[in-house]
C-alpha positions in Angstrom: 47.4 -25.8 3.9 49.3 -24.1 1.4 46.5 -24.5 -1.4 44.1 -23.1 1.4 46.1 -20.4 1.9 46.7 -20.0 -2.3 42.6 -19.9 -2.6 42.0 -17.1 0.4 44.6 -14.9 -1.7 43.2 -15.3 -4.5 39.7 -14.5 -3.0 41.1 -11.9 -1.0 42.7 -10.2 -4.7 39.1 -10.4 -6.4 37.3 -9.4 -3.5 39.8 -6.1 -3.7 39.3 -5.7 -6.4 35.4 -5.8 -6.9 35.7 -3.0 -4.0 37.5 -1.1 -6.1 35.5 -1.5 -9.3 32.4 -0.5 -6.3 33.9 2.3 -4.9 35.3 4.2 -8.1 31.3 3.5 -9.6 32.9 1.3 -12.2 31.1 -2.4 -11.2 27.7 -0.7 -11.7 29.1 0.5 -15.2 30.8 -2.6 -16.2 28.7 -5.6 -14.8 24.6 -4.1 -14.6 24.9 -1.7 -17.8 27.1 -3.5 -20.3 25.6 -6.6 -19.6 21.3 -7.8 -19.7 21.0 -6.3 -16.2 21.1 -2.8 -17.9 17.9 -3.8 -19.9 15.9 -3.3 -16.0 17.1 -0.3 -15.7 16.5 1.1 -18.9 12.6 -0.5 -18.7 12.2 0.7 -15.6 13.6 3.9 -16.6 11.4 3.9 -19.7 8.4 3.2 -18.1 8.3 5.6 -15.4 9.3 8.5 -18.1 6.2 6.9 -19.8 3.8 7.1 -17.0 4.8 11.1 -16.4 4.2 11.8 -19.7 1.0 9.9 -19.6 0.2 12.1 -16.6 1.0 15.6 -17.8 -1.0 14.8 -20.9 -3.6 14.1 -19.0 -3.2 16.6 -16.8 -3.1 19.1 -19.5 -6.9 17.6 -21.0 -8.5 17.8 -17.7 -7.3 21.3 -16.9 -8.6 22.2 -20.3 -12.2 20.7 -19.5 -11.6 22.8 -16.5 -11.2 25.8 -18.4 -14.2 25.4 -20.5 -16.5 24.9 -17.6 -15.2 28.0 -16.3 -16.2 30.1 -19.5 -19.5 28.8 -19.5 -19.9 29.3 -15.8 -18.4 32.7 -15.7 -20.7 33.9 -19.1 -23.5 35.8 -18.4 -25.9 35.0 -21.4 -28.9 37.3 -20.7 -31.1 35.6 -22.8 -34.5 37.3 -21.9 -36.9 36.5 -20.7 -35.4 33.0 -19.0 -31.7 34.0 -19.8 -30.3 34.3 -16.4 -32.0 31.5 -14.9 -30.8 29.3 -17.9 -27.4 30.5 -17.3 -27.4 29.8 -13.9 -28.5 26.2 -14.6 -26.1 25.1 -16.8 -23.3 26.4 -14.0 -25.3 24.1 -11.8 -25.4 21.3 -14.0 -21.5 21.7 -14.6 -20.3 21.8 -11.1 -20.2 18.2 -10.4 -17.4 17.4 -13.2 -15.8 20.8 -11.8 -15.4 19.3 -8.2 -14.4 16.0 -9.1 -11.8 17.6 -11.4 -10.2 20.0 -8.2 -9.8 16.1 -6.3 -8.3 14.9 -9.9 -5.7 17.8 -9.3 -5.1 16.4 -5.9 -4.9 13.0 -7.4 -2.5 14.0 -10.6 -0.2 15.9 -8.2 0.4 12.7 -5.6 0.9 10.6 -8.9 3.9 12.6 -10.6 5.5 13.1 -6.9 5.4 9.4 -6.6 7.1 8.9 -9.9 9.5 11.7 -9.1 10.6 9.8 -6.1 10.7 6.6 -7.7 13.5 8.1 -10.3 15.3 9.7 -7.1 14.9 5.9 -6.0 16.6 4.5 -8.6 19.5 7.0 -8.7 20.2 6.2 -4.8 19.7 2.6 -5.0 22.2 2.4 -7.6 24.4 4.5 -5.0 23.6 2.8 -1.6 23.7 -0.7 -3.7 26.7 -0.9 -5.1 28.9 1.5 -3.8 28.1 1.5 -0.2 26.6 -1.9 0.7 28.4 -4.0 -1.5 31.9 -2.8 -0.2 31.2 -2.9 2.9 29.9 -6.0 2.5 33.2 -6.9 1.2 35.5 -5.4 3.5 33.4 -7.5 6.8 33.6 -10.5 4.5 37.8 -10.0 4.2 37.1 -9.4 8.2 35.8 -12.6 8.3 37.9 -14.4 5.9 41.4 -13.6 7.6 40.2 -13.1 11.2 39.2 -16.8 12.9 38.2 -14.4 16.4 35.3 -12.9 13.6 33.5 -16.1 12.0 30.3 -14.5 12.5 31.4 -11.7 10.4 31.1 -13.6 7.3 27.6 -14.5 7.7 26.9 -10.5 8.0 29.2 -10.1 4.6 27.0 -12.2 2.4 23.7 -10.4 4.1 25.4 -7.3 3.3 25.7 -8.1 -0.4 22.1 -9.8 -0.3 20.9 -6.2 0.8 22.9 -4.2 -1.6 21.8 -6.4 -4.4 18.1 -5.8 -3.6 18.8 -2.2 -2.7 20.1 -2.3 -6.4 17.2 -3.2 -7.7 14.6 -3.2 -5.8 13.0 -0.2 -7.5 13.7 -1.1 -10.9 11.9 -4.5 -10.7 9.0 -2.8 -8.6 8.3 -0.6 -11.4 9.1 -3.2 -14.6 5.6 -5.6 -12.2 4.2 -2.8 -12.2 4.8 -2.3 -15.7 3.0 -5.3 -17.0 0.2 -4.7 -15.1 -0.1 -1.5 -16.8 -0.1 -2.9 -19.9 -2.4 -6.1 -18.9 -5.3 -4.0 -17.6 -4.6 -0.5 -17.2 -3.8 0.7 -20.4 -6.7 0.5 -22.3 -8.7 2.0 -19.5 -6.5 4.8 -19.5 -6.5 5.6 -23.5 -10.1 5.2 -23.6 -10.9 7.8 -20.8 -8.5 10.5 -22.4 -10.3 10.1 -25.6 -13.9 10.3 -23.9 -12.8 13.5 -22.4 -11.1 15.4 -25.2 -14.4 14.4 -26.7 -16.0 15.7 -23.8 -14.8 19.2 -23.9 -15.8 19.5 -27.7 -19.0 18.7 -26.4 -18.9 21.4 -23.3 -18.4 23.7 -25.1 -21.2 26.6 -26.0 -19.7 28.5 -28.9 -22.4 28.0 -31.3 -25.4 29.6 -28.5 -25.8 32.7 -29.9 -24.9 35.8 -27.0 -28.0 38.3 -26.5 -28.5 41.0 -28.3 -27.3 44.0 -29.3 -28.7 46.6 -26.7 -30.3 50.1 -28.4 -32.7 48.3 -30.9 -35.6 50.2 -31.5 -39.3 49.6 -33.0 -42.3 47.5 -33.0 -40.5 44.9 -35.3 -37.4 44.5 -34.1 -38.7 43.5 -30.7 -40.9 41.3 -32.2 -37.6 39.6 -33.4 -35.9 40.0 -30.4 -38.7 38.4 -28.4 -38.2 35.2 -31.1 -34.6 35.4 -30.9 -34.6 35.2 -27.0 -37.3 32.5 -26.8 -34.8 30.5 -29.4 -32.0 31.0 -27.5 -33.8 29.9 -24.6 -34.7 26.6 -26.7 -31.3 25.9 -27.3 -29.9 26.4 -24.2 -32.5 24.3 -22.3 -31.6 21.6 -25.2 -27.8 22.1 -23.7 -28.9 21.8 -20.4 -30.8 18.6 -21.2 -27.9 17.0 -23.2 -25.2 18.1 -20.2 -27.4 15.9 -17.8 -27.2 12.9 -19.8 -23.7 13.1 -20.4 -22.8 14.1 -16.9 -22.7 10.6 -15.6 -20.4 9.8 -18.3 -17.9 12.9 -17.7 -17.5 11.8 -13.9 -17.1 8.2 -14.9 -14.3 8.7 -17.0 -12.7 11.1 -14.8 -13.2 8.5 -11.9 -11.4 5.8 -13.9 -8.5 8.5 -14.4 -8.1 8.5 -11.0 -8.0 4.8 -10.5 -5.4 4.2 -13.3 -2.8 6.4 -11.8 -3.9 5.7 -7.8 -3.0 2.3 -9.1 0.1 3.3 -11.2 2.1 5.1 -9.3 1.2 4.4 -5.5 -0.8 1.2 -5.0 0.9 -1.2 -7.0 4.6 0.1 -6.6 3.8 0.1 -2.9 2.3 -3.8 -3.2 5.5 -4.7 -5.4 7.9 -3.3 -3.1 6.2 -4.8 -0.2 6.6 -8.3 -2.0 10.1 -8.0 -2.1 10.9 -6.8 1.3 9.3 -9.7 2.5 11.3 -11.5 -0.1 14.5 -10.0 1.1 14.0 -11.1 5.0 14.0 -14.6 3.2 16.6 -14.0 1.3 18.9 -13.1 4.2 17.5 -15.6 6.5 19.8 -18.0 8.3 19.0 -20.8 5.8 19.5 -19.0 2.9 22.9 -18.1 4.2 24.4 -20.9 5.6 23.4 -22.4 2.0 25.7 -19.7 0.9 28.5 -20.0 3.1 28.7 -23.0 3.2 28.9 -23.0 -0.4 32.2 -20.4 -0.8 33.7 -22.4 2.1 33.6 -25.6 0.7 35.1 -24.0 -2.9 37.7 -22.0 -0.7 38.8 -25.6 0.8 38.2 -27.5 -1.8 35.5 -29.8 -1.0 32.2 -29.9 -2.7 30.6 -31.9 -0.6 28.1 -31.6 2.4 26.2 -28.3 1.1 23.1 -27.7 2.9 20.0 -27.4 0.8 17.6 -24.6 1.4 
């Protein structure tokens, strides 16, 4: 009875003291981050500070594709005597990358939100984990320790610390899966498309059309060469129209697998992941799973080693 008693004490001191370590932010400090835990934080970490880069790079090369559009569809190239009508058509030909490119903005703005909450995520998990969960999953277990009216209270203790665990890292591990399936399968996707549309706005643009001409010119042979000039212009900007068509497909396409890379990155798949792991937490803290567990303290607490139950 004595060395019961001994055992509870000494239980009672480390449980104590883990509280304390909990509440004063030190356990987080001492056993995730000093010890191969820390290395999910800091990939998590790294890889969601990767993916918002990613994004505002992007971000940044479709806006200027954007941009160029614009120019050309704001310019008013009066290239007689089928300047207008030219001009108009390459606006036309244009829009469709131009629309799809509004829903990217859509797209890119849901994408760094969702990373911005999964790095609030992480911050409060580490909070609610540790320093909340865990102690008072430790003061109901003490409950339930020294109180024999309260025997259900130490099953609730080790579902508590179950909980904060998860709620520890829950997040993290969500984003290091998702992780690897960035790199898998995503990644090269993602590099190819930037590069395709960097490309894509060298190829947008219309600096080397030549603007009409100077108004005021006078006599039989300047007009002549105006009326060459125009019809060449007219030439070339037809040949732009032509090679914008048969690049347009390729322009959406890219932009399209943009869109899927970071639907995928930042919502689908951290939604999927974390979705996995619930469900894996209502096993975890399933009345199997815990009796496993308590039966396993109480048997070291007394002692005995034998009769564990096997989940």
């Amino acid at each position: 009875m004595l060395k019961k008693y001994l055992k509870k004490s000494a239980i009672t001191l480390l449980i104590l003291s883990i509280g304390c370590l909990a509440y004063n932010g030190l356990f987080d400090q001492l056993v995730v981050r000093k010890t191969w835990l820390g290395r999910i934080d800091e990939n998590a970490g790294a890889y969601i500070d990767r993916t918002l880069k990613n994004a505002l790079i992007t971000f940044a090369v479709v806006r200027g594709l954007n941009a160029v559009i614009s120019v050309i569809q704001d310019s008013e190239l009066a290239v007689s005597p089928a300047g207008m009508g030219i001009t108009v058509a390459v606006g036309e030909v244009l829009d469709p990358v131009n629309d799809i490119i509004e829903r990217f903005s859509w797209v890119m703005l849901a994408a760094t939100t969702s990373l911005g909450i999964q790095k609030i995520l992480m911050a409060i998990g580490a909070w609610l984990g540790f320093k909340v969960l865990l102690i008072l999953a430790l003061l109901v277990l003490l409950a339930g320790l020294w109180i024999p009216a309260f025997p259900r209270w130490r099953t609730a203790g080790y579902k508590l610390i179950v909980l904060a665990v998860i709620a520890r890292f829950i997040v993290p591990v969500s984003a290091i899966a998702t992780s690897r399936i960035d790199d898998l399968f995503l990644e090269e996707k993602y590099r190819q498309a930037t590069d395709n549309l960097e490309k894509a706005g060298r190829e947008i643009e219309i600096g080397d059309i030549p603007d009409a001409p100077a108004s005021g010119e006078t006599g039989l042979i300047t007009q002549i060469r105006t009326l060459f000039r125009n019809i060449s212009n007219s030439i070339q900007l037809e040949d732009r129209i032509a090679f914008l068509r048969e690049k347009m497909g390729n322009y959406i396409q890219h932009i399209l697998d943009l869109i899927i890379v970071f639907i995928l990155q930042t919502i689908l798949l951290p939604l999927l992941f974390l979705w996995i792991l619930l469900h894996l937490t209502r096993s975890l803290i399933s009345h199997k799973f815990i009796d496993t567990l308590e039966a396993t303290v109480k048997n070291r607490i007394s002692g005995d080693r034998r009769h564990i139950p096997v989940s």
